[in-house]
C-alpha beads as a LAMMPS data file, in Angstrom:
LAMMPS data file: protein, C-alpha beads

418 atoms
417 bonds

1 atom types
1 bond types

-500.0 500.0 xlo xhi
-500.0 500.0 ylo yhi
-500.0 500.0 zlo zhi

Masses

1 110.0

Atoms # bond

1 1 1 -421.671 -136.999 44.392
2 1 1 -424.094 -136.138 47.472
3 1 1 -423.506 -139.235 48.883
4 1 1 -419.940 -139.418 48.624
5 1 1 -419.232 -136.307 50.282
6 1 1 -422.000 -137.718 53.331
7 1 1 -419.885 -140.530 53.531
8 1 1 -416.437 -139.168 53.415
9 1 1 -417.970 -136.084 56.059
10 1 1 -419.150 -139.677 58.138
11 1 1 -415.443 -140.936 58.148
12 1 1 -413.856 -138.166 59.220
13 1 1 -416.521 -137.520 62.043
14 1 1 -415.842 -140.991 63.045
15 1 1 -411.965 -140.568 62.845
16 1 1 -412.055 -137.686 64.511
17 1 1 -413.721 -139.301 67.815
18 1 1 -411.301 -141.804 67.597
19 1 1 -408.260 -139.095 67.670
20 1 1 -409.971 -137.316 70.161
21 1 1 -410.650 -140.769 72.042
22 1 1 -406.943 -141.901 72.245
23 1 1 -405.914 -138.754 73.086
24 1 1 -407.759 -138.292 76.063
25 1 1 -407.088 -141.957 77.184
26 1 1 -403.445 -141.157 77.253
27 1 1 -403.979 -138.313 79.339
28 1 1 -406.406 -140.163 81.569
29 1 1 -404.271 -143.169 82.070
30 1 1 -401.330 -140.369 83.034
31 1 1 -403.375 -138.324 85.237
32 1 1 -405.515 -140.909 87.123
33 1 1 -403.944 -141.804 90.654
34 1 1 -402.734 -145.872 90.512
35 1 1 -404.965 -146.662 93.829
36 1 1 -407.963 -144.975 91.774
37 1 1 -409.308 -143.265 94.210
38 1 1 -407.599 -139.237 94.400
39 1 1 -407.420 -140.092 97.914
40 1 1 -404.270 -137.685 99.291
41 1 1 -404.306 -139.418 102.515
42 1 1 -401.979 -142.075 100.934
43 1 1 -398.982 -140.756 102.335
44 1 1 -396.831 -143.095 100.657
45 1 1 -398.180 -142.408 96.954
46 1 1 -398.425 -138.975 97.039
47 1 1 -394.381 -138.809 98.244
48 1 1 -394.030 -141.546 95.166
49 1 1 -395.749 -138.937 92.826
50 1 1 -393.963 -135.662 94.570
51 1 1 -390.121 -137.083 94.069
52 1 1 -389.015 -135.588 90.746
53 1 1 -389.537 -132.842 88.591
54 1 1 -389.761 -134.067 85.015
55 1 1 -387.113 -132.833 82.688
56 1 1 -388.416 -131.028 79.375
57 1 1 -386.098 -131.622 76.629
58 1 1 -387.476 -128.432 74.544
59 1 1 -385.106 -128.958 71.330
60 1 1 -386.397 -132.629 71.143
61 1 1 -389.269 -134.551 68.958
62 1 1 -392.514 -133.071 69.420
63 1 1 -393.036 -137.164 70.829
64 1 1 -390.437 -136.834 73.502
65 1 1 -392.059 -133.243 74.520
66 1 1 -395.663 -134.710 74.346
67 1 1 -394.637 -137.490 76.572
68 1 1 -392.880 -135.368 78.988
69 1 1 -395.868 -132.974 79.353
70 1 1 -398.158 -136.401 80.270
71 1 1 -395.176 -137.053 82.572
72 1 1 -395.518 -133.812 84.104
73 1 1 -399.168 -134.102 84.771
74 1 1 -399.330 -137.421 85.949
75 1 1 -396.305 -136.615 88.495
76 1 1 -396.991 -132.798 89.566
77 1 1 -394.165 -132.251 91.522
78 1 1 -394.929 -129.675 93.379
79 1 1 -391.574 -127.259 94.103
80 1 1 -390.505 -125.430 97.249
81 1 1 -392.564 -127.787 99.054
82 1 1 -390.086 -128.619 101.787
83 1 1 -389.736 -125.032 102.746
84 1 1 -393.639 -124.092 102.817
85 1 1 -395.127 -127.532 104.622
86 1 1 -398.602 -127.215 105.817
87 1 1 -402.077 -126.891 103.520
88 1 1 -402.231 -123.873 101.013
89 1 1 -404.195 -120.772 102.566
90 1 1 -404.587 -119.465 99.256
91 1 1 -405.112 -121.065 95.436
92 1 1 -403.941 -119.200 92.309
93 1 1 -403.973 -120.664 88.843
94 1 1 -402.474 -118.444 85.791
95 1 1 -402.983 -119.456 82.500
96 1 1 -399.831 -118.867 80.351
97 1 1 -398.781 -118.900 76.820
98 1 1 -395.615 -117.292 75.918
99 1 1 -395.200 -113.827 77.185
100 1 1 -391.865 -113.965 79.497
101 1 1 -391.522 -110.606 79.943
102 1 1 -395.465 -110.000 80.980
103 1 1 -395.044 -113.240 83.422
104 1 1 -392.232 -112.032 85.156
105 1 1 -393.888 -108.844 85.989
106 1 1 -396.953 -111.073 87.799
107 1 1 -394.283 -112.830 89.509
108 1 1 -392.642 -110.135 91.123
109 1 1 -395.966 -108.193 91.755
110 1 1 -396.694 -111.745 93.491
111 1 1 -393.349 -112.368 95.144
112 1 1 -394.618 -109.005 96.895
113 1 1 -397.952 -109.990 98.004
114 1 1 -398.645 -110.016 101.980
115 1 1 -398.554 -113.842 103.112
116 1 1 -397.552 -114.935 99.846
117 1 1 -395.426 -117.994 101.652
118 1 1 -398.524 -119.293 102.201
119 1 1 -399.722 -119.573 98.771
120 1 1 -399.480 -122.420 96.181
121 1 1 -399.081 -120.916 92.979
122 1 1 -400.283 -123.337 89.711
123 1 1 -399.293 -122.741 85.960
124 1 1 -401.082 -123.825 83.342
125 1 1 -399.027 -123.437 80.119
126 1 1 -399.877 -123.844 77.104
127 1 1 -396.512 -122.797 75.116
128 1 1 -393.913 -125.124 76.051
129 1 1 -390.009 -123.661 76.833
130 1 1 -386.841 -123.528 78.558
131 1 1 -387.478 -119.705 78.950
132 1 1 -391.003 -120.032 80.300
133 1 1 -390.054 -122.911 82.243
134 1 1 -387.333 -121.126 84.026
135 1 1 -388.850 -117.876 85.128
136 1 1 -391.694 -120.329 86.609
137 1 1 -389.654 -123.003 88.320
138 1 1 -386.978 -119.930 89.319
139 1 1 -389.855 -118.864 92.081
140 1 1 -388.859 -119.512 95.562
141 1 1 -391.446 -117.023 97.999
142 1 1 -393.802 -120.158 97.650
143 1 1 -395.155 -123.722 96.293
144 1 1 -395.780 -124.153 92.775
145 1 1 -397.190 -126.473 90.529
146 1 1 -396.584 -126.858 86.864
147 1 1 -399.381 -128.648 84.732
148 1 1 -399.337 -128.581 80.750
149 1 1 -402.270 -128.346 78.654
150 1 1 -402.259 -131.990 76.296
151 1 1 -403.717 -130.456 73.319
152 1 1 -401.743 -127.445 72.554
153 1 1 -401.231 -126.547 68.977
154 1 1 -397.685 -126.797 69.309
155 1 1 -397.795 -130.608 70.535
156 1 1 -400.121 -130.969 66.853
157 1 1 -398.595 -128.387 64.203
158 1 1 -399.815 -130.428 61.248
159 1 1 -403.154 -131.792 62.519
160 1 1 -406.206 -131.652 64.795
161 1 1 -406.059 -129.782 66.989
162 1 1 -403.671 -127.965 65.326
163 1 1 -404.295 -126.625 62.002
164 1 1 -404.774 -129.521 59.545
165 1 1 -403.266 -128.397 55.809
166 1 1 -406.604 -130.495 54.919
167 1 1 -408.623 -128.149 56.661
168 1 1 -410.984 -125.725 54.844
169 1 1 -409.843 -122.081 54.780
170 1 1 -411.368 -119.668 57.009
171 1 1 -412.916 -117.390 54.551
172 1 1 -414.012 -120.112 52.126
173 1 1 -417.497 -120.182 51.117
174 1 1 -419.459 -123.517 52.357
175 1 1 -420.342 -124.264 48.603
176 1 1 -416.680 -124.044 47.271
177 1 1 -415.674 -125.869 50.900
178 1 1 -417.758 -128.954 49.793
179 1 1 -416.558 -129.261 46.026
180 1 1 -412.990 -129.159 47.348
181 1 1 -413.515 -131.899 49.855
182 1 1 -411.727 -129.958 52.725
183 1 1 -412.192 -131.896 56.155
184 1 1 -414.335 -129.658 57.843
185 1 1 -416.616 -128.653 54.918
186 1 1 -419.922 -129.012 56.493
187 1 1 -419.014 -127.115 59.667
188 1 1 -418.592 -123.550 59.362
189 1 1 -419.625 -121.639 62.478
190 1 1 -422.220 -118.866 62.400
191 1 1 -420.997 -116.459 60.374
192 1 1 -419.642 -118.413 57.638
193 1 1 -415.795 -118.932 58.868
194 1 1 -413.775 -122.083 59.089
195 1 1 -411.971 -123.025 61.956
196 1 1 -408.564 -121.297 63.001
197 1 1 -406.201 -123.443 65.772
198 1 1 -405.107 -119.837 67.032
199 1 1 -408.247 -118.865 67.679
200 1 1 -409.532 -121.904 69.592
201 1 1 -406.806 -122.672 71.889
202 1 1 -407.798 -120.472 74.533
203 1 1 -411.432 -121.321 75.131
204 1 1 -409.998 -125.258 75.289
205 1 1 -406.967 -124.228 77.389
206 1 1 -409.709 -122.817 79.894
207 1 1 -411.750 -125.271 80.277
208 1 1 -409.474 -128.153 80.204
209 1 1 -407.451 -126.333 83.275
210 1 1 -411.037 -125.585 85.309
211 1 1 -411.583 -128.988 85.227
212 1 1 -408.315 -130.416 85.389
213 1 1 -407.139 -128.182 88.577
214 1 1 -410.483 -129.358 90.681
215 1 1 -410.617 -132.755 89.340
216 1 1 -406.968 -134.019 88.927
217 1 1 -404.629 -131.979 90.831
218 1 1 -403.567 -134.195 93.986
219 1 1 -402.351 -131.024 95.998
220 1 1 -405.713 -129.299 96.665
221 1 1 -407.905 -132.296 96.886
222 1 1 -408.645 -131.487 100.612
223 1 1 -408.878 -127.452 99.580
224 1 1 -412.159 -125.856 100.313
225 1 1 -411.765 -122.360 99.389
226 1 1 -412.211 -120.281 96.149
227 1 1 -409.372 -120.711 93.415
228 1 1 -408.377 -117.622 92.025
229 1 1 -408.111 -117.987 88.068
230 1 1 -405.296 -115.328 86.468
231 1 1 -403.820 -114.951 82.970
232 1 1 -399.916 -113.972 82.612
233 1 1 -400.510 -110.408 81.846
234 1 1 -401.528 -109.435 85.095
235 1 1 -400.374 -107.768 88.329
236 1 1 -401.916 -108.088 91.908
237 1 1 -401.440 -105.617 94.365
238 1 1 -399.785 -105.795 97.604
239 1 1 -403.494 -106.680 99.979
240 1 1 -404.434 -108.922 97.351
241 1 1 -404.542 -111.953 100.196
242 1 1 -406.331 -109.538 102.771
243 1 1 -408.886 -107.966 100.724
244 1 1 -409.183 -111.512 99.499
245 1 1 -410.039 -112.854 103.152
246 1 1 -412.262 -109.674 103.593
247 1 1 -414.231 -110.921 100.517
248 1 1 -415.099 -113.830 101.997
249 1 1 -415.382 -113.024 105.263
250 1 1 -418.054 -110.522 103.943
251 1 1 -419.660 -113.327 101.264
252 1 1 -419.946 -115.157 104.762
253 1 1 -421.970 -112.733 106.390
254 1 1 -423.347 -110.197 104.147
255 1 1 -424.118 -112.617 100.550
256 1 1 -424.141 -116.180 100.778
257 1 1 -425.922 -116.383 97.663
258 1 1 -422.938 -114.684 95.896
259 1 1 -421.688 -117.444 93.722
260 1 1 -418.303 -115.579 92.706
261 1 1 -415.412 -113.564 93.638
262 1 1 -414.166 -110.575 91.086
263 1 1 -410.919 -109.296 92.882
264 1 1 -410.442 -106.992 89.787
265 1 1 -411.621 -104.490 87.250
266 1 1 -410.951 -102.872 83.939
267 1 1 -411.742 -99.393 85.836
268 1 1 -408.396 -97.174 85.501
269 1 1 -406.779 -96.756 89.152
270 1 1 -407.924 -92.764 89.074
271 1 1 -409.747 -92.366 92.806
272 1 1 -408.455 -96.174 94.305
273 1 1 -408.449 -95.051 97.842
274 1 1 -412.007 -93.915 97.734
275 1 1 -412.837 -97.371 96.402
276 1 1 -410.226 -99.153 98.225
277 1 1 -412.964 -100.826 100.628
278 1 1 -415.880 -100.491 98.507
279 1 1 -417.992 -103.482 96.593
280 1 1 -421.304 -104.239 95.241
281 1 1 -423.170 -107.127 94.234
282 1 1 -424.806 -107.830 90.516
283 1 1 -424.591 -110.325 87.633
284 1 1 -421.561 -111.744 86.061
285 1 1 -420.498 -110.397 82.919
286 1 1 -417.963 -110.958 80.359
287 1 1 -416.533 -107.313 80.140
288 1 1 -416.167 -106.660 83.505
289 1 1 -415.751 -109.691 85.508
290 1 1 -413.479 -112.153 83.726
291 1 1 -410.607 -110.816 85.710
292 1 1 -409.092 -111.781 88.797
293 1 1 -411.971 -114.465 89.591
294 1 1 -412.415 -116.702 92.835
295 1 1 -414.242 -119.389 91.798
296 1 1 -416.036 -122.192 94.122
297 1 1 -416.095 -125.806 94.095
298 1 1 -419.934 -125.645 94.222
299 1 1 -419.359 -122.732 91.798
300 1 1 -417.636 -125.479 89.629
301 1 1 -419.715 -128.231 89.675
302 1 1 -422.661 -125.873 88.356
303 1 1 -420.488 -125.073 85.361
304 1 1 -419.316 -128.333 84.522
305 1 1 -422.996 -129.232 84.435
306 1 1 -423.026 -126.994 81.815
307 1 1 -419.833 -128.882 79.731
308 1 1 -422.137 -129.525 76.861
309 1 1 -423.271 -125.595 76.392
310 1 1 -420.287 -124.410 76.821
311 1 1 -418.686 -127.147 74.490
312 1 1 -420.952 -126.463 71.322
313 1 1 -422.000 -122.558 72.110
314 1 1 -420.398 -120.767 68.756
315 1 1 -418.083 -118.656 70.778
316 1 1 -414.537 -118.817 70.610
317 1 1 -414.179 -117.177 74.110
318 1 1 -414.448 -118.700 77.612
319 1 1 -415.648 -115.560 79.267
320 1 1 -418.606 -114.699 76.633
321 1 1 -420.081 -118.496 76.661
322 1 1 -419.844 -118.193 80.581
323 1 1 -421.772 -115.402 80.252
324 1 1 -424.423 -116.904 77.341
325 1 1 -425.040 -120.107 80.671
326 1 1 -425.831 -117.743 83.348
327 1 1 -429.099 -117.609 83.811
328 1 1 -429.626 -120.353 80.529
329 1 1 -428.004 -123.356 81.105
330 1 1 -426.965 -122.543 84.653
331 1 1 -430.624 -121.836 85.898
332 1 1 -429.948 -118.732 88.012
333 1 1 -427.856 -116.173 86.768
334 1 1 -424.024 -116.376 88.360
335 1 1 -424.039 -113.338 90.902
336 1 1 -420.598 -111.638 91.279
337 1 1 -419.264 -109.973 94.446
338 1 1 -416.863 -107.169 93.044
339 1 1 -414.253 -105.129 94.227
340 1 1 -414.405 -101.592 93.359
341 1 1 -410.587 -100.960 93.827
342 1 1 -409.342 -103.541 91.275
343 1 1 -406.855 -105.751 93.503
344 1 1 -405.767 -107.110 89.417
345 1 1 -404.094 -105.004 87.312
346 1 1 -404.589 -106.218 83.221
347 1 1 -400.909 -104.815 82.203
348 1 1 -400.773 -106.721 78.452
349 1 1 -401.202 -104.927 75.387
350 1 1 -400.410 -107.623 73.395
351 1 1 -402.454 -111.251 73.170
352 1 1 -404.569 -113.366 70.998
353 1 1 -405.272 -110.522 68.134
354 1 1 -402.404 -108.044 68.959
355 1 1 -398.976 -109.849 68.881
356 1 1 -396.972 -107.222 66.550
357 1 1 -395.413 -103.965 68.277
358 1 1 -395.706 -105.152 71.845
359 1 1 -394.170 -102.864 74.454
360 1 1 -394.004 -104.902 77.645
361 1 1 -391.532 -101.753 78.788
362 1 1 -395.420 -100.236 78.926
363 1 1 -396.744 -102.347 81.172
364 1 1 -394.511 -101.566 84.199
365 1 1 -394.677 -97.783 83.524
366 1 1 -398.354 -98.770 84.158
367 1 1 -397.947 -100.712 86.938
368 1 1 -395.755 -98.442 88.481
369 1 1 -398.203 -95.094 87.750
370 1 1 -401.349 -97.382 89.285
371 1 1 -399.524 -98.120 92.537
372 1 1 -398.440 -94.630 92.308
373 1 1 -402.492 -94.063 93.139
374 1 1 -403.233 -97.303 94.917
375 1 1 -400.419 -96.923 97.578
376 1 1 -402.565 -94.820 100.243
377 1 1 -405.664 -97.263 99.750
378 1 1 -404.568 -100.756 100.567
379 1 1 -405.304 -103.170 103.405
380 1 1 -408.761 -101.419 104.242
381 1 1 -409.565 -102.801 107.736
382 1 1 -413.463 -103.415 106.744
383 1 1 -415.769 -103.658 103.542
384 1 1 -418.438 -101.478 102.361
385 1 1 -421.343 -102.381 100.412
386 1 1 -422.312 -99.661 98.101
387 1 1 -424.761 -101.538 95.386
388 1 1 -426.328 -104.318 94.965
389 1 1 -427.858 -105.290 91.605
390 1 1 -429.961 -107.479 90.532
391 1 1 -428.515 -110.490 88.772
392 1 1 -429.738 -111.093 84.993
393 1 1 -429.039 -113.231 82.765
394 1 1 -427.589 -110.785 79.621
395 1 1 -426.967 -112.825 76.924
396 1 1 -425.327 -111.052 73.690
397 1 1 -424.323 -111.574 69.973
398 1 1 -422.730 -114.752 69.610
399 1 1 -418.592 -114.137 68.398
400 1 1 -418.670 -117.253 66.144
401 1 1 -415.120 -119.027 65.503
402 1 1 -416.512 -122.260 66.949
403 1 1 -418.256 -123.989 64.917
404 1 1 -416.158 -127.072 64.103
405 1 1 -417.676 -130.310 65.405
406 1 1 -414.408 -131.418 66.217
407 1 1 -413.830 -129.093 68.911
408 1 1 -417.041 -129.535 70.311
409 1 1 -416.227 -133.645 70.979
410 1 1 -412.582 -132.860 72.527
411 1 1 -414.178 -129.801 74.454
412 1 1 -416.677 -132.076 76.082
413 1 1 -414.187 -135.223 77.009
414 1 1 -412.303 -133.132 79.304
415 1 1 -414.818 -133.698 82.176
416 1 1 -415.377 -136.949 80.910
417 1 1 -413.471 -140.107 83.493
418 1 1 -412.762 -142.697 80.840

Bonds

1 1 1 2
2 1 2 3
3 1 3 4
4 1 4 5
5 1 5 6
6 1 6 7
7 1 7 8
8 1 8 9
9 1 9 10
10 1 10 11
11 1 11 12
12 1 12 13
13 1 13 14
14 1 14 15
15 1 15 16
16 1 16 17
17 1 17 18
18 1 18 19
19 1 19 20
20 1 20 21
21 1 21 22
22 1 22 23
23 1 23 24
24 1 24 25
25 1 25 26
26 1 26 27
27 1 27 28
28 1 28 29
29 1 29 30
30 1 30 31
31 1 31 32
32 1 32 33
33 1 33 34
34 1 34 35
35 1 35 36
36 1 36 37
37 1 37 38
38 1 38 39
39 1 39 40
40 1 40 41
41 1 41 42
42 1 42 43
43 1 43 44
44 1 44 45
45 1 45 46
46 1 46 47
47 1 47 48
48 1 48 49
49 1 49 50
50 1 50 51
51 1 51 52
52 1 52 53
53 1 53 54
54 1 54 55
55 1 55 56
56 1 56 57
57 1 57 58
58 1 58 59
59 1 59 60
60 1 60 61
61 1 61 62
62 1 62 63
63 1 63 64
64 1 64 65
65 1 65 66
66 1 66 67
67 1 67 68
68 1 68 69
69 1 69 70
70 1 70 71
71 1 71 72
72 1 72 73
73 1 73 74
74 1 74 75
75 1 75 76
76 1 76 77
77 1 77 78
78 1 78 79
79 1 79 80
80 1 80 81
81 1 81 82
82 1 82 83
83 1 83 84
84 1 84 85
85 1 85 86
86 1 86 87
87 1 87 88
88 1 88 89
89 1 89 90
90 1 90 91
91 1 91 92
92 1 92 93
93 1 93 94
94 1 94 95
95 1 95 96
96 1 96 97
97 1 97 98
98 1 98 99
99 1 99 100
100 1 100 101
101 1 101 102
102 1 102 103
103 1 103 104
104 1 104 105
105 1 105 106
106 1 106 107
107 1 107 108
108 1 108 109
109 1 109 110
110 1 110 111
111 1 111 112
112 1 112 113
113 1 113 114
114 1 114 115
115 1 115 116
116 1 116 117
117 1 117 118
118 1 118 119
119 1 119 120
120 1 120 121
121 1 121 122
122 1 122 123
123 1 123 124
124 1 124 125
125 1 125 126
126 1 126 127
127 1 127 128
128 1 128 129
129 1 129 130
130 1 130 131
131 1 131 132
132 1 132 133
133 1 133 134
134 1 134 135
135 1 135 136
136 1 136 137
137 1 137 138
138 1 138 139
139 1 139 140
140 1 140 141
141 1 141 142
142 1 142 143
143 1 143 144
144 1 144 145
145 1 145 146
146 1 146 147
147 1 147 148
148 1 148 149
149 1 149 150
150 1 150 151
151 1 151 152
152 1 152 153
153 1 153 154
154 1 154 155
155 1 155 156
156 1 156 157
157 1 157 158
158 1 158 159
159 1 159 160
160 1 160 161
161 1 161 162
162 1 162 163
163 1 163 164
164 1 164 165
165 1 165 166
166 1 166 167
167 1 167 168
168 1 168 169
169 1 169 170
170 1 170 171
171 1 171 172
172 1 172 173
173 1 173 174
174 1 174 175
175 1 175 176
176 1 176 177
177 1 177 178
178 1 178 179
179 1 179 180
180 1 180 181
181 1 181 182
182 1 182 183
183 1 183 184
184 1 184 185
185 1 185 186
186 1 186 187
187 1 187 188
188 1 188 189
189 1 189 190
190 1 190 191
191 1 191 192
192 1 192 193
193 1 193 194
194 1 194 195
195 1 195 196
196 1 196 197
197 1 197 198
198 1 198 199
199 1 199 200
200 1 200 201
201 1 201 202
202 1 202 203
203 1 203 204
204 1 204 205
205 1 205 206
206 1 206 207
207 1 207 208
208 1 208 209
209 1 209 210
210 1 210 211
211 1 211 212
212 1 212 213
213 1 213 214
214 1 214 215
215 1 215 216
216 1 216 217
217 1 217 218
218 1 218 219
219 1 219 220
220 1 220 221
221 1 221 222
222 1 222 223
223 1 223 224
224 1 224 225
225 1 225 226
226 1 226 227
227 1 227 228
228 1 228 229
229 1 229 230
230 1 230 231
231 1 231 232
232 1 232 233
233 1 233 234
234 1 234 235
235 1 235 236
236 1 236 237
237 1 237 238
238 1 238 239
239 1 239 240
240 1 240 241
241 1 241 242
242 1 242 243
243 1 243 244
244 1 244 245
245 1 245 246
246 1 246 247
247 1 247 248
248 1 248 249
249 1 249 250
250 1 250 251
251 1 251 252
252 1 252 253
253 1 253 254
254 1 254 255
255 1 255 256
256 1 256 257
257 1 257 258
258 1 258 259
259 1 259 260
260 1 260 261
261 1 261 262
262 1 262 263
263 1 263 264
264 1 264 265
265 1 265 266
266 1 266 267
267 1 267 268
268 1 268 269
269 1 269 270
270 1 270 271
271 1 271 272
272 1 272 273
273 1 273 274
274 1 274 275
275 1 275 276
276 1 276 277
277 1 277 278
278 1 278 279
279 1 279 280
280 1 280 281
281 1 281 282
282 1 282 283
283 1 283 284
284 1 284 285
285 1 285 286
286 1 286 287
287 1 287 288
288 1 288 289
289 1 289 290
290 1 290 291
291 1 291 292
292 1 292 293
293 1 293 294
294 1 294 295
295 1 295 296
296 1 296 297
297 1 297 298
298 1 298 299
299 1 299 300
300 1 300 301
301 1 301 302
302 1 302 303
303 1 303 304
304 1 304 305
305 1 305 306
306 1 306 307
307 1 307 308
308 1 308 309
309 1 309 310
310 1 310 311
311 1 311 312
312 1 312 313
313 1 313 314
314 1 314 315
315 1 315 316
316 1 316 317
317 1 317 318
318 1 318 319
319 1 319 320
320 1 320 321
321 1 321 322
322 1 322 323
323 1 323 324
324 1 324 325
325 1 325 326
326 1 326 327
327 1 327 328
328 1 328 329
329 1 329 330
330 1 330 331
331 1 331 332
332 1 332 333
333 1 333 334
334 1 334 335
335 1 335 336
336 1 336 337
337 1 337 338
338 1 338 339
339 1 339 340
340 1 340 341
341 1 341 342
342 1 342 343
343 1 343 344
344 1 344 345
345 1 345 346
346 1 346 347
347 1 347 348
348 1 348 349
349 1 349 350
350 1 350 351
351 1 351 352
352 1 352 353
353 1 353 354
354 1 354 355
355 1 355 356
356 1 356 357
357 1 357 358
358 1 358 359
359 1 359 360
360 1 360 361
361 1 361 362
362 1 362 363
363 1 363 364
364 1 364 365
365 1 365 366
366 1 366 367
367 1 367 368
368 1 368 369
369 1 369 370
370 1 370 371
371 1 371 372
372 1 372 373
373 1 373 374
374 1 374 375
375 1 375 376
376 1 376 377
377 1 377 378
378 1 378 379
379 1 379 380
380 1 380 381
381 1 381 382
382 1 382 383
383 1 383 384
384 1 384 385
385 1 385 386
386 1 386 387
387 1 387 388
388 1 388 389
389 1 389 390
390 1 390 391
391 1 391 392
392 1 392 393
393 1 393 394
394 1 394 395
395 1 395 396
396 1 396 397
397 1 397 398
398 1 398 399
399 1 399 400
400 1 400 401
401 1 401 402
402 1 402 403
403 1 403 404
404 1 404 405
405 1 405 406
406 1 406 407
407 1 407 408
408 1 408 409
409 1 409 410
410 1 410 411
411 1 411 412
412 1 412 413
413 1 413 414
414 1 414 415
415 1 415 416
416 1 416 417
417 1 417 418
């Protein structure tokens, strides 16, 4: 009986690869320039990949929709390009799902920023709809770019990396797990729980875009300035670009070692002009960092070093196994410049374990009572340094929720050139 179950475990391991395999082939093979080379000096290719935006038909067969969003990635049309020519000042990249209400707030807290024409704005969805799609391609103050992560649940309802009705339930015991012959049996994570799609998306999402936005998007291959990574439920204020430039400028001159940029805070906005030009140095850390972040190419490379960590670490969130590699698998511990007046405001009350009894009508009576305080604050002409702490590497109590082997292999082919 033993040996059966070793075998059948051994065929689905080996399956899996070869799902995982083909899928990432597909995407390669849609997402690799022709000339093989990323080289955006082709002026003639890049106008060839530029021409069209792909048309999403959203009440179609989850095929045609999977094939549009390789479309979509291998093309990235990039919109409003004609009327904002010239090389991006300024990165952003916002992770969506499917909040409408939450991303139009960003937008028009964007569409507001100082020298926002100068921005190119990318969205990384991972819900795919005519609503969504709308508010995003509606944007006019600036160029956007629309990529589509390949492995959303919703492209795989029934199967990996969906939820697979063969998979083991969550709250199964391992024992009972291997006598029913459920697919995942012999990978539980640490605390005894089978995989749950939900709960996994994210930390892929994340990682797929970090690599995919440095590695594959054509429009920022000759970029060489810190991406700012955002989520749909949040709101920049009005200096967001300027304090932004002060940042660096003050990185530049004041801590080169600083390996990151935290433009925001959880802090409540209670005393923002005091703080307005005020930052510190320390160590990266989950709770306070993991918003509003300006992250490096060399910043990048360090982490994708890390793809096999981060990959297999049992922690179904991107910002805790970031923190668990500074200072372990990313020798020296990541070292954060922060803002003290957030620049981000975190407006959702709603997301991956709260989606019942949302109020989004909340979040811009928060906005609203934050630049209420924040008004008398912004565009500080100068920075102030007020602490700097020692960076440590803090690790914590693992969250569990990824144990499954199988998202471990399709974690670590996204960085993978096949």
């Amino acid at each position: 009986m033993r040996f059966r179950l070793v075998k059948k475990n051994l065929l689905v391991l080996l399956g899996v690869s070869f799902v995982v395999w083909t899928l990432l082939v597909s995407t390669r093979v849609l997402s690799v320039p022709e000339n093989g080379t990323g080289d955006v000096g082709n002026q003639a290719y890049q106008d060839t990949r530029l021409s069209e935006t792909v048309k999403f038909d959203f009440s179609g067969s989850l095929s045609e929709l999977t094939q549009s969003v390789y479309n979509a990635n291998y093309k990235q049309h990039v919109l409003n390009v004609k009327q904002f020519p010239g090389e991006p000042q300024l990165v952003l990249v916002v992770q969506i799902h499917n909040r409408p209400e939450y991303l139009q707030l960003l937008i028009k807290s964007l569409e507001k920023a100082a020298d926002v024409s100068s921005f190119l704005l990318i969205f990384s969805h991972d819900y795919f709809s005519a609503e969504v799609n709308a508010i995003v391609q509606g944007i006019t103050f600036c160029k956007v770019l629309q990529i589509y992560f390949p492995f959303s649940t919703q492209l795989y309802p029934t199967e990996f990396p969906g939820q697979d009705p063969r998979d083991c339930p969550r709250d199964i015991s391992k024992d009972s797990a291997l006598k029913t012959g459920c697919l995942n049996a012999e990978h539980p994570d640490s605390y005894g729980h089978y995989r749950e799609a939900s709960i996994t998306q994210t930390k892929h999402h994340w990682w797929w875009k970090l690599h995919f936005v440095w590695e594959r998007v054509q429009a920022i291959q000759g970029y060489n300035g810190f991406v700012i990574f955002l989520e749909e439920d949040n709101y920049v204020l009005p200096d967001f670009f300027h304090f932004y430039k002060s940042m660096v400028e003050f990185r530049r001159n004041t801590c080169p070692d600083c390996d990151l940029l935290a433009l925001g805070n959880h802090n409540d906005f209670t005393g923002f002009p005091t703080l307005s030009n005020k930052v510190l140095t320390t160590g990266w850390m989950s709770t306070k960092h993991n918003i509003g972040m300006a992250i490096s190419r060399e910043l990048y490379y360090k982490m994708m070093g890390c793809s096999k960590e981060f990959c297999t670490y049992d922690d179904y969130n991107w910002d805790w196994t970031l923190q668990h590699l500074s200072g372990a698998c990313i020798s020296k511990p990541i070292k954060v410049l922060v803002a003290q007046g957030s620049r981000v405001l975190h407006t959702g009350d709603c997301g991956l374990h709260q989606k019942q009894n949302c109020r989004p009508e909340w979040a811009l009576q928060k906005v609203e009572e934050a630049l209420g305080k924040a008004k008398d604050g912004l565009f500080p002409p100068s920075l102030v340094l007020t602490a700097s702490e020692a960076a440590q590497h803090k690790d914590h109590m693992k969250n569990g929720g990824w144990g499954d082997v199988r998202d471990h292999v399709l974690c670590n082919n996204y960085a993978k050139r096949l």
